[in-house]
C-alpha positions, 0 to 999 in steps of 0.5 A: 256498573257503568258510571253516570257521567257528570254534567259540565257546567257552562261557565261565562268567560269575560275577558279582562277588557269586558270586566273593565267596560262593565265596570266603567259603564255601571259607575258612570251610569250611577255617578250620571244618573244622581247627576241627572236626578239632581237636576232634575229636581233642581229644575222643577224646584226653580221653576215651581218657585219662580212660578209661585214668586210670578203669581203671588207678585202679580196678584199683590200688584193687581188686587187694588186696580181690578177691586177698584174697577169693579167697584167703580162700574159694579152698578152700570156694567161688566164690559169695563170690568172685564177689559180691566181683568183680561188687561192685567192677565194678559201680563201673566200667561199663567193665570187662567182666571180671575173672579170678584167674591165678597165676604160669604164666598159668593161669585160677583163676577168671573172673567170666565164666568165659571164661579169660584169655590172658597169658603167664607172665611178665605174670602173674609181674611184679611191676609191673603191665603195660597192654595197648592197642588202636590208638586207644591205649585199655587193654583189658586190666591185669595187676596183681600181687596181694601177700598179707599177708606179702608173697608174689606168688602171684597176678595179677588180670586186668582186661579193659576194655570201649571201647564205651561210650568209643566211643559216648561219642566218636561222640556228641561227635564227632557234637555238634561236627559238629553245632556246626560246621555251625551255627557255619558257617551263621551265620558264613556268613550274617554274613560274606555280610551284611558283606561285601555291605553294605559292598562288593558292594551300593556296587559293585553301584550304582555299576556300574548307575549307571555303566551309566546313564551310559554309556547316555546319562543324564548327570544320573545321580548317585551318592551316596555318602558315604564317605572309602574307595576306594569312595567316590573311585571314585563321586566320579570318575564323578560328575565324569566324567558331569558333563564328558560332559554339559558336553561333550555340550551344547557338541557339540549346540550346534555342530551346531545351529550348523552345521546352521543354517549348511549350511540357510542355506546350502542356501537361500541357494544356491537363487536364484543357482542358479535365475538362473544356470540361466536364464541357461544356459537362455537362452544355450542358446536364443540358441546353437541360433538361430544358423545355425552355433553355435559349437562350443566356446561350445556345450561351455562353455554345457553344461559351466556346466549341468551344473556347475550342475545338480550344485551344485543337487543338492549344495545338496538333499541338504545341505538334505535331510540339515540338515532331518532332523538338526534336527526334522522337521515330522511334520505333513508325513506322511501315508497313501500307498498303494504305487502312489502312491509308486512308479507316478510314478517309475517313469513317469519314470526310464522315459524317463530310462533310454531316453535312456541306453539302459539297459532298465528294469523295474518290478513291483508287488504289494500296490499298495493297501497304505499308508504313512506317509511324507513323500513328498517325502523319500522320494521323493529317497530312493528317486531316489538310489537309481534315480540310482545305478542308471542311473548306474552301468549301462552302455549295453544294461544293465537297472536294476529298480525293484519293490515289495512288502509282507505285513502287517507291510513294504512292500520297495522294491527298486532293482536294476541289472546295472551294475559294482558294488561291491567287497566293501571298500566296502560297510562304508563305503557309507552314510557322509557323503562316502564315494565310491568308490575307483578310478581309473574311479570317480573319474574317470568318475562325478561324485558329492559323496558324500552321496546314500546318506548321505541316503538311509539318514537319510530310511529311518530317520527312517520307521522303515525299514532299507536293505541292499544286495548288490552283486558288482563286474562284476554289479551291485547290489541295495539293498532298502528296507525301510518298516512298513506303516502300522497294523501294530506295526511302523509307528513313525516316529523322534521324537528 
């Protein structure tokens, strides 16, 4: 049963500068607009007001001249009396009429001869009475007109105008916005510089250099000259770069120390084994010249040789693993075609796998195409390989040896029908002393646990990758994976 994949969320990534210009922006963006808002506001309030104080003026001052006039040439004309109106309204741009009523309501006169609407208790009130609109703005004034001894007979009403009060508000509604937006930019731009000079920008070098660090250049340094947190902050890396380092160097030294160690040993292993071998060797031609050998001195002799033969391979891969984590000599590479490389071990572990019964298969393409390789490692590379497979295949088995290249990789794959690997193991296949769990496995194969270990180290030393594939009762698959020698691909590792 194949489980369902799960869906990977798209998260938005805002970066430390953007986090602090959206943050800037959103406050100066508030703070302006209750700036804006409030003078607006103010704006049109003193407007509406000087409007109100203009009129309700000019309409106290003028009531009596005009009233008079009217009354004066009421009987003999309007000429007189309208030269008197469009004389005082022509001081005042916002009054757009003028009109005599008496005390019912009724129009006497109008200068644009359009009648006014007023009760009759407006036009009788002695007080003068003030008509506004919504935005509390006079559009009309009743004022009581008194003549000379003291009688109200007459009202004269003045009709406002709010256009120009309007336009005059929307101009400055619209300068303010205008000054806003300015005031916004640059305060903006500033606050942005700041803020960039004196926190993101440090933080932002200290991340980078932090990052440097992290990747491995521990001489790395950050220079910051500041009594702040910022400055604490870059002090403590500097301190930590300069342990890593200390540390660093402490551990190189030790592996150098151990490496040497483990090839000294690995050297020093190889001429008692090579005389004990021979010393098995020959008891083992003493015991087969005897009539009747003895059957349990025959066990031990076998027992040492191959007690022997596993100390020989463990001393190899020791001293295969400490010459690879030291320098290698790159002096010891050269060209190699495919068949060169593949033909001999398969003539040999031919014969090793009919001694064991097992069927061996070998297949080739692109045999002429080259390698640069130390043929010697690669060699005990790809013969662990080829080890493992007969080891760990059964009588009547088959184990499978085939190369195979394009332009760019030759692939050398070792393949067998042997008992495989479980799943859980496989992370763990390429470790150093990694061996197998299960009781079969530990008990019936021997091993020390480092031939895959120095194997995958020989792989990536020619710049090459292994992977495997394995099914527990089917077998497995581990494919090696070489640049073809000219191609871009073709790098050997030089640390």
């Amino acid at each position: 049963m194949q489980s369902t994949p799960k869906t990977k969320k798209f998260r938005w990534y805002f970066s430390l500068r953007t986090r602090f210009v959206i943050l800037v922006g959103v406050i100066l963006i508030l703070i302006f607009s209750l700036i804006t808002f409030y003078l607006v506001h103010y704006s049109r309030n003193t407007l509406t007001n000087n409007l109100n104080n203009e009129v309700e003026a000019f309409s106290s001052l003028s009531v009596q001249p005009i009233g008079s006039t009217f009354v004066t040439y009421q009987s003999s004309g309007s000429i007189l009396i309208s030269q008197q109106m469009q004389k005082f309204a022509g001081l005042d741009s916002n009054i757009s009429n003028i009109a005599i009523v008496n005390l019912t309501g009724k129009t006497l006169f109008s200068l644009n001869n359009n009648p006014t609407n007023i009760s009759a208790a407006q036009a009788s009130n002695f007080m003068s009475s003030i008509k506004t609109n919504s935005q509390k703005q006079i559009t009309q004034i009743v004022q009581p007109y008194f003549d000379n001894s003291g009688d109200h007979s007459y009202a004269v009403v003045y009709t406002i105008s709010t256009n120009s009060v309007e336009r005059s508000i929307v101009h400055g509604e619209y300068i303010t916005i205008l000054f806003a937006l300015f005031g916004l930019i640059v305060s903006s731009v500033a606050t942005y510089m700041f803020l960039d000079a004196l926190f993101i920008r440090p933080i932002e070098r200290l991340s980078y250099s932090s990052k440097l660090i992290a990747g491995g250049d521990y001489d790395q340094q950050i220079q910051y000259k500041r009594q702040d947190e910022i400055g604490a902050l870059a002090n403590s890396v500097n301190r930590m770069a300069n342990s890593l380092k200390a540390d660093i160097n402490k551990l190189q030294e030790v592996d150098k120390l151990k490496t040497e160690f483990i090839s000294l040993a690995s050297h020093s292993l190889r001429t008692p084994l090579t005389v004990i071998q021979g010393y098995i060797d020959l008891l083992k031609s003493e015991q087969n010249k005897t009539a009747r050998p003895d059957a349990e001195i025959s066990k031990a002799i076998e027992a040492m040789g191959a007690s022997a033969k596993n100390l020989s391979a463990f001393s190899e891969q020791m001293l295969t693993i400490a010459s690879i984590s030291s320098n290698p000599d790159k002096s010891l590479f050269g060209e190699v075609t495919l068949e060169q490389f593949l033909l001999p071990l398969a003539d040999h572990y031919l014969q090793t796998a009919k001694d064991k019964s097992i069927e061996f298969k070998f297949s080739l393409e692109n045999s002429d195409i080259k390698l640069m390789m130390n043929q010697e490692q690669l060699v005990k590379a790809v013969r662990n390989l080829l080890d493992n497979a007969i080891k760990f295949t059964n009588k009547g088995g088959t184990v499978s040896l085939a190369g195979r290249s394009d332009e760019f990789f030759a692939e050398i794959e070792v393949s067998d029908n042997g008992i495989g690997i479980e799943p859980a193991e496989l992370p763990k296949l390429f470790t150093k002393f990694h061996r197998a769990s299960g009781d079969v496995l530990t008990s019936s194969y021997d091993g020390n646990g480092l031939g895959l270990y120095a194997t995958k180290l020989i792989v990536e030393e020619h710049g090459g990758t292994i992977e495997v594939e394995s099914h527990p009762g089917k077998g497995s698959s581990f494919k090696v994976r070489l640049p073809v020698f000219g191609s871009s691909n073709s790098q050997i590792r030089n640390d």
